[in-house]
N, C-alpha and C positions, 0 to 999 in steps of 0.2 A: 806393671807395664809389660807389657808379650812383649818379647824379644825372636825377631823375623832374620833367620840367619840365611846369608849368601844362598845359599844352595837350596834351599826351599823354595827362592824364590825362584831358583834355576826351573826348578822341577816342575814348580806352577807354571812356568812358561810353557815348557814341555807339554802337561796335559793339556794346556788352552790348544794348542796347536794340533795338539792329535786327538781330540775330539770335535777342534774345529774340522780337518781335515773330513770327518762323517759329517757331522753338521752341514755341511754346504751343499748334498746330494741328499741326503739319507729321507729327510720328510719330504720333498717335494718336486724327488723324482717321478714320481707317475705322475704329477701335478705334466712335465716337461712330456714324457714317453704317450700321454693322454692327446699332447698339443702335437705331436709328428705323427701321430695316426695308430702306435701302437699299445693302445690302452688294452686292447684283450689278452695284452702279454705282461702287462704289468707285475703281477702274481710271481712270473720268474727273476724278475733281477733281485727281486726280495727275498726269494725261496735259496739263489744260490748262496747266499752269506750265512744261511742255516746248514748247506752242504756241505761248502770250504771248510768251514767252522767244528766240522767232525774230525778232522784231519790234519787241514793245516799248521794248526797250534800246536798241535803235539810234535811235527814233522818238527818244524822250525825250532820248536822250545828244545828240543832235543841236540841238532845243531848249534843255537846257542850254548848251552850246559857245556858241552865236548869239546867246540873243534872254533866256535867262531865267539868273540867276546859281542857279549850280548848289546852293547852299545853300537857296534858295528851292522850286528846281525839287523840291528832296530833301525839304521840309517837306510842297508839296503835295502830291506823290504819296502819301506818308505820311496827311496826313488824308482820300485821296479813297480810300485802301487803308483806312483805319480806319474810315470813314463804312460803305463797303459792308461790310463784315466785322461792323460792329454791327448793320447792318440783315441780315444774314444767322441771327447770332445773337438777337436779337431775335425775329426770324420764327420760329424753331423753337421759342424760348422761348414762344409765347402763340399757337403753334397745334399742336390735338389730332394732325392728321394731315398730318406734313411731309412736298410733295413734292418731285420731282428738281428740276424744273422750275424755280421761283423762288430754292430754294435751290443749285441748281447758276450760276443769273444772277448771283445777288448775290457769290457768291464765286469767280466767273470774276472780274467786274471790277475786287474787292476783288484777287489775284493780278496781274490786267495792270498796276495801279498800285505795286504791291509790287516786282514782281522786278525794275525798272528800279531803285529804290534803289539794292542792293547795288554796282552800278557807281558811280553818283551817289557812295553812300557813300565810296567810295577817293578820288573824284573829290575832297571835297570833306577826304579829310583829309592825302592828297597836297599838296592845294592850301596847306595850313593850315601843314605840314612847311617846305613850301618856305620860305611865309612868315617863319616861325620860326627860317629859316637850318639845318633839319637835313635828316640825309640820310635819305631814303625809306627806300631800303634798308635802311640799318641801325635805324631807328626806328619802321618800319611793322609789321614782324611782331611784335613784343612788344605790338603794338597791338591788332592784330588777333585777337590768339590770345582777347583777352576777347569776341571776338564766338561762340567755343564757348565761352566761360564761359558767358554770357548764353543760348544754345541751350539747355545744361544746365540753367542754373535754372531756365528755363519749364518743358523738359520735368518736373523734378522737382514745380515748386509744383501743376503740372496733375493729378501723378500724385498727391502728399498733400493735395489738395483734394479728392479722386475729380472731375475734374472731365472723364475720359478717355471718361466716358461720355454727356456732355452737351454743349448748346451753351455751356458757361460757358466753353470754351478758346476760343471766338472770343470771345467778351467779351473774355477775355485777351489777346489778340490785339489788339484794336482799342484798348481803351486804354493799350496799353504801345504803339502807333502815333501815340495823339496826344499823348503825352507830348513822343515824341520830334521827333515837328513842333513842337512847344512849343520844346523844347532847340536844336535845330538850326539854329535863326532866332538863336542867341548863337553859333553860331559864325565865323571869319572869312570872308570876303566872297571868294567866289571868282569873275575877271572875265571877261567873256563877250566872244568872239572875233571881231565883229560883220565886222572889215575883209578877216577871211580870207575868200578866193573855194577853194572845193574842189567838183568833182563829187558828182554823187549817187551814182554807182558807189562811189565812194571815200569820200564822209561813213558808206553804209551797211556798210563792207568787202567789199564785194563783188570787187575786185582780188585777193582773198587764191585766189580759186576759179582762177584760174592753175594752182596748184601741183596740181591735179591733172591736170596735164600731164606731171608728172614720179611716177614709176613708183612711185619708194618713196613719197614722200611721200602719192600716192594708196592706197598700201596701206596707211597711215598710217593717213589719215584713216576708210577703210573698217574697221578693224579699231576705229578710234575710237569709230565709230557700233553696233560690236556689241557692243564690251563696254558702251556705253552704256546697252542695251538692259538691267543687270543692275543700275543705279543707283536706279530710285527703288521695287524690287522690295520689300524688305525695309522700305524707308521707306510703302511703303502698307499692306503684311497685317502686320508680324509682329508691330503692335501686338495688330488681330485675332488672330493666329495667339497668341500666349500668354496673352491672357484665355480663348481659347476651355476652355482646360483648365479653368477655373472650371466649367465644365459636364460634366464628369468626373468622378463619385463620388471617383474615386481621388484625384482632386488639386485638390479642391475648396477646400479650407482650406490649399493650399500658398502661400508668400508669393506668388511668381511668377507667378501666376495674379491676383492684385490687383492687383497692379507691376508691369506691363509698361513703363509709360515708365521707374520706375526702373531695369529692368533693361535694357532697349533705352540708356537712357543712358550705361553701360559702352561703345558703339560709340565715342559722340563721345569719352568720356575716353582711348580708343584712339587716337583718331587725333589727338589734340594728343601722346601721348606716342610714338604711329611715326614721326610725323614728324623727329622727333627720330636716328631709326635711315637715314634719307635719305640725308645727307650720306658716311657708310660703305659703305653697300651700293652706292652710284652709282660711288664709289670703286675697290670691289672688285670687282662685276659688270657695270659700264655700264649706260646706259640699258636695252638689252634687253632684260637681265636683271632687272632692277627692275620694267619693266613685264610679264614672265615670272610673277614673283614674286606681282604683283596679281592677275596671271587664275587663278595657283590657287589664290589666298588666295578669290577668289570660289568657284571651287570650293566650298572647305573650309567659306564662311561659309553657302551652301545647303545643303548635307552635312549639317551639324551643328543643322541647324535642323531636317533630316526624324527625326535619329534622336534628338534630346533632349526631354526633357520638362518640367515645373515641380515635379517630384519629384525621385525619384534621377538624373536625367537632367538635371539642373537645370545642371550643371558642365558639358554641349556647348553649352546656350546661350549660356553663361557665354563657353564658347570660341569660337562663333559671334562673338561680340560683340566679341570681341580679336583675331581674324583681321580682323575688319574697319576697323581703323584700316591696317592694309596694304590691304586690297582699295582701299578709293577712295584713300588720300594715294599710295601709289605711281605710282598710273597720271594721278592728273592731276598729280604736280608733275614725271615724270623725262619726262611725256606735253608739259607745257608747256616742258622743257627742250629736249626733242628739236626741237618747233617752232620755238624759237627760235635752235637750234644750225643751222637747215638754211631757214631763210629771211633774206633781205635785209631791213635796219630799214626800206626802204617800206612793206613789206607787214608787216611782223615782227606788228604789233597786230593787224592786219586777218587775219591768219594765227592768233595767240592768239583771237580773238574765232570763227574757222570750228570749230577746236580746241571749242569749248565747245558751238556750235552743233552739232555731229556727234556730240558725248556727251552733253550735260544739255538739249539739245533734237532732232535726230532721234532718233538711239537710246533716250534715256528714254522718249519718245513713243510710240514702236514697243515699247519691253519693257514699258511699262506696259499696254498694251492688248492685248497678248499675255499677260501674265501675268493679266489680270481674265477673258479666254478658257478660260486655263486653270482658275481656282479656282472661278469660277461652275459650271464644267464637272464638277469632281473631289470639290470643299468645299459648293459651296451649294447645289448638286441634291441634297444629300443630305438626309435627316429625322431624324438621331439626331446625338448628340455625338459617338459611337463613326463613326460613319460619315464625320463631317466630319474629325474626326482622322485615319481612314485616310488622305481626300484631300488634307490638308495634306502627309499624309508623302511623298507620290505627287509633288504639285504641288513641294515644294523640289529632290526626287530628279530630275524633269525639268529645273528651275532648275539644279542641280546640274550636271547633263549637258551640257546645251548649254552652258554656263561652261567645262566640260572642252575640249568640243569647240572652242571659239574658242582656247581656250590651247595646244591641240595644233596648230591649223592657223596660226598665231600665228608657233609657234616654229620652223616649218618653211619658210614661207614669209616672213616680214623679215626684211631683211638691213639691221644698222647698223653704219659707217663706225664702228667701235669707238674707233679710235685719236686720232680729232677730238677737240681738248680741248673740255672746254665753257666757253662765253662767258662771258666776264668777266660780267658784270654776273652771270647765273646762278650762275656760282662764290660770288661775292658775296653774293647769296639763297642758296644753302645754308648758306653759313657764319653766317648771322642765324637758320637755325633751331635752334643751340646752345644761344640764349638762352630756347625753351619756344614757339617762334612758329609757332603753327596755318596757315599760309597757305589752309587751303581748308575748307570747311562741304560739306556732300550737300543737290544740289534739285532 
């Protein structure tokens, strides 16, 4: 019989909450920024959480560590992410003509405070683990995995309240953030490192940027940065991209066309149950091959998005959606193994942390404002529904292509040391994904 101790189930509380808190904007924001007029700006509220994201985490984790206990540190960010988030919603709520400009401010700031959490958040339930005499590894990812619980149930309550098309998801948003500032002030006291002396190079990881001194590992991270370029693509239009059919005689009154978060939601259920397929395929095909596996899953998850519809076409979204728990869980966890398999524990973190910075902050960056390039160019210059549909189908088929293209140049040029086992502690972390544990979210 598992025995489910007090404090796990704190913590599970905790990540429902703080991945609810992204959940309730994160998919079906442009879906809302589309419906007030500023769909040719979409590109940027997605772009900024790859900018904050270079910086902020370090800023804050570093504050935590020294001078503020990181349970603390995790509440205020939380109410100073919730405060802007209300005043953003707010704004649009009690003005006739919302522009970029205040609303683009309030929810930059209301993100700079957010995306430090989710480090904090480990920070602080690692901390609690310890306390509690358990071991990370094996008690963390069962944990964790409720924080795509908690992504799902936002996305859903947003999509059954119609709220996809209004400011009421940042409402949502904000007070499921100061909930959890509320909560997170009951959990254990995590202590702050005040006597340690570290450089600045070294508190911000910047030692890690060595390794591209070395050949593969630089090919690594460049190949890093491009598939990154394909992460927050899907997470900004394709909410837009399947209500647009509501504007389609043909497929006006199809469900899919009113439900786009619930059916965008199928991704994340994807990828708590691919995760699961990891441990095998790592086994069978090695890392290369796993991360092989992700570039043509992206492929397939663009593909499928140009040729499907919310009609009879309903089932490549459907497939879209289930490709994509392979596209992102393969490449950032066999992505995070490889780093760790081929770096020294100096750098090992600071090396995970460039890892992230190269995919969910340059490349997201880069693919987001490439891809708003593209749609404004293809979708939003257009004046008919029929004509915006054509550019959709145009706009994922180039998506499409260039995903092709990285995965063929991919597999031609890395070369990994197949036969290296991988690190303990990594072996360790796959074998905890047995028990249904998500280790990773999309931002």
């Amino acid at each position: 019989m598992i025995k489910i101790r007090p404090i796990e189930l704190r913590l599970a509380l905790m990540n429902f909450l703080e991945f609810g808190v992204w959940g309730a904007y994160l998919i079906s924001l442009g879906n809302f920024l589309y419906s007030i007029g500023l769909e040719r700006q979409i590109g940027w509220f997605y772009t900024v959480q790859g900018i904050v994201s270079l910086f902020m985490p370090a800023v804050i984790g570093i504050l935590a560590d020294r001078y503020v206990q990181a349970q603390r540190m995790f509440s205020l960010c939380h109410i100073l992410a919730g405060c802007f988030m209300a005043a953003a919603g707010i704004y649009c709520l009690t003005t006739s003509q919302v522009e970029f400009g205040p609303l683009f401010s309030l929810y930059t700031l209301s993100v700079a405070f957010f995306m430090p959490t989710i480090g904090l958040g480990n920070s602080v339930a690692f901390n609690a683990l310890n306390c509690a005499g358990l071991d990370t590894i094996k008690h963390f990812p069962p944990i964790r995995v409720f924080g795509t619980v908690g992504f799902i149930c936002s996305m859903l309550f947003v999509n059954f309240t119609q709220f996809q098309t209004n400011a009421w998801q940042l409402i949502t948003s904000a007070v499921l953030s100061f909930i959890l500032a509320a909560y997170s002030l009951t959990l254990p006291v995590c202590p702050v490192r005040k006597g340690e002396k570290s450089s600045l190079s070294e508190m911000l990881g910047l030692k890690a940027f060595k390794l591209f001194r070395q050949k593969q590992m630089a090919i690594f991270f460049i190949f890093s940065m491009l598939l990154g370029v394909s992460l927050q693509i899907t997470n900004s239009y394709g909410n837009t991209f399947i209500t647009s059919f509501s504007e389609i005689a043909e497929f006006a009154d199809t469900w899919g066309s009113h439900n786009a978060n619930a059916l965008i939601s199928l991704s994340q259920m994807s990828e708590t149950l691919c995760i699961l397929l990891i441990p095998f395929c790592l086994r069978r095909f090695g890392i290369k091959g796993v991360m092989l596996m992700s570039m043509f899953a992206w492929v397939l998850r663009f593909a499928f998005f140009g040729l499907g519809n919310t009609g009879d076409g309903l089932w490549l979204l459907v497939l879209s959606c289930i490709v994509y728990g392979i596209a992102f869980d393969f490449f950032n966890v066999s992505g995070g193994l490889y780093v760790d398999k081929e770096t020294t524990p100096d750098i090992r973190s600071s090396a995970q942390g460039l890892f992230m910075i190269m995919t969910n902050g340059i490349g997201a960056t880069v693919g987001t404002l490439c891809a708003q390039a593209i749609v404004n160019h293809f979708v939003f210059s257009q004046t008919t529904p029929e004509g915006q549909h054509s550019g959709w189908e145009t706009s994922w088929f180039i998506f499409a292509a260039y995903a092709l293209v990285v995965a063929i140049l991919f597999m031609l040029i890395f070369r990994d040391s197949k036969k290296q086992p991988l690190p303990a502690i990594a072996r360790q972390e796959i074998d905890t994904t047995n028990s249904g544990a998500d280790g990773m979210i999309d931002a």
